[in-house]
C-alpha angles and dihedrals in degrees: 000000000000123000110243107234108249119220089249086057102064127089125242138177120262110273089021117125121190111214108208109227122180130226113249121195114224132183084357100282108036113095114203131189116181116233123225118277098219089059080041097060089024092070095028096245111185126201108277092021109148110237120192117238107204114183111220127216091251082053084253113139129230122218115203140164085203091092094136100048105242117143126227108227109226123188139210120213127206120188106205084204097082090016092069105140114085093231090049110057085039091057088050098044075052089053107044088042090062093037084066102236102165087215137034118191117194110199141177141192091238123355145356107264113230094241096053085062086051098049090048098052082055092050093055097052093045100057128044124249103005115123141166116252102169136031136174129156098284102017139069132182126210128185142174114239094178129103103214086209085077098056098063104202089234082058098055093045087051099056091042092055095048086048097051098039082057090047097051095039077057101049094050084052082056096057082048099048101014090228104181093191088051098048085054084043093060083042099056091049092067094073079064092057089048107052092055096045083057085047090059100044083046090056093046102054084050105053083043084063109048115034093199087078095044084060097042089044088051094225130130120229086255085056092058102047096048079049093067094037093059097043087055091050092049088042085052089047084055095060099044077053088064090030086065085054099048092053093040083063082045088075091049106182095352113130112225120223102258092238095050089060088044088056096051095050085054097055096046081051098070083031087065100038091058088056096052092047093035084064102040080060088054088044090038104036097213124145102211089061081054091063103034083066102058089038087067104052092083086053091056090031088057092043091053096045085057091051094046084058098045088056103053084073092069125081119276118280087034098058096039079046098060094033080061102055090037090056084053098050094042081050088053091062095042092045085049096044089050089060093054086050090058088039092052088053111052081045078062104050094039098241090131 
């Protein structure tokens, strides 16, 4: 017979108290539990006020006054007067921008410095859907004009897997035909990567914070959550994508021995056949794809490890150079591999 969990035995943050509240009968068939007068007061809950009761995956239920929809706009302020480094302020306008705040307000004792406008107009083009509504010499507006309802999570991954499985076919035609514009090309396409992979762990802190989307977006709290893992392991595959052309200018002039690119081809071949197949699972959602996909990895591990030997034949720059890209192609499959795993798990547990 199983063991019923005791109070002592689960698990809460640091800081978080359970009250214990008993159900009470009432009228024969009602059943009532009181709530606690401090999150009572706390959120200024009048008799007769309508709350919202939202049922969790894990049959916990949600409490929230949010029961029209509505959101509430919260805004993040940065002072450039004690922000006054570029990178910095652009790590912070990142930051607030995945944090969710609907609003960002850059300000300034006197006026405006030169480099914050720059940083902002980088910002913007960096994000989607931020723009600056309002501007005066020692103030600047920023606000979100997305909803994030109209960019489906399904329909993000997608595009960042179509954009890095071009970006990593290209890099390894760059290590064929050394094609510098296409090797900046394949660079340049990794701002793309990143600002959707921003788009989604700004979606998820949102939806995190206002159960309404969650419910109009028809996705659970683990969703979420294997969403933005995923969208962090395609967005690493990206860079080993720019990692392999970066190596690949490494060699310079150096001429490659034809069978070691033949090898090579051979093993970004099966990388990239586990992430295509890594995200038909995902689109699918079929567990034997799952576990095709890890099934292969010994196959591409095994294929690099003979290439890595192969190569140490071969003089100096040219042998770190290839163990390199092969380190980031044998990444890729794991990477991928590790997506289907997700993937395989959440099938089990019936979050799809």
């Amino acid at each position: 017979m199983r063991k019923l969990k005791k109070y002592s035995d689960i698990h809460l943050p640091v800081g978080v108290k359970m009250e214990i509240r008993k159900v009470q009968v009432t009228g024969g068939s009602s059943y009532v539990i009181s709530l606690p007068k401090t999150w009572i007061n706390s959120m200024k809950i009048q008799k007769n006020d309508p709350l919202g009761l939202v049922t969790q995956p894990d049959n916990t239920l949600l409490i929230t006054t949010r029961i029209s929809g509505e959101e509430i706009e919260i805004t993040k302020e940065f002072d450039t007067d004690s922000i006054n480094k570029p990178d910095f302020l652009f790590r912070s306008l990142i930051g607030a921008y995945i944090a969710g705040f609907d609003n960002i307000k850059i300000k300034s004792r006197v006026r405006i410095p030169p480099f914050a406008r720059m940083v902002v107009r980088k910002f913007t083009q960096m994000t989607i859907g931020q723009e600056v509504v309002e501007e005066t010499d020692n103030t600047i507006m920023i606000k979100d004009l997305l909803d994030p309802v109209e960019m489906p999570f399904n329909s993000t991954i997608r595009r960042m897997y179509v954009i890095v499985k071009s970006m990593f076919e290209d890099a390894i035609k760059v290590l064929e035909e050394r094609d510098e514009t296409l090797a900046e090309d394949v660079a340049s396409r990794d701002n793309d990567v990143d600002r959707l992979h921003w788009l989604i762990a700004r979606q998820c802190n949102i939806i995190l914070r206002n159960v309404n989307l969650a419910e109009k977006m028809d996705i659970s709290t683990g969703m979420i959550i294997n969403y933005f893992l995923i969208s962090k392991i395609i967005e690493r595959i990206g860079d080993h994508a720019v990692n392999i052309t970066a190596n690949v200018k490494n060699l310079e002039n150096k001429k490659l021995d034809n069978k070691i690119i033949k090898m090579i081809k051979s093993a970004s071949k099966i990388a990239l056949n586990i992430f295509d197949k890594s995200l038909e699972s995902l689109f699918k959602k079929n567990m034997k794809i799952s576990n095709e996909c890890i099934e292969d990895v010994p196959k591409l591990v095994s294929t690099c490890e003979k290439i890595n030997t192969y190569a140490l034949s071969q003089k100096g720059i040219i042998a770190i150079s290839v163990g390199y890209i092969v380190e980031s192609i044998g990444r890729t499959g794991e990477y991928a591999a590790d997506i289907a795993e997700g993937v395989m798990n959440h099938l089990v547990r019936g979050e799809f």
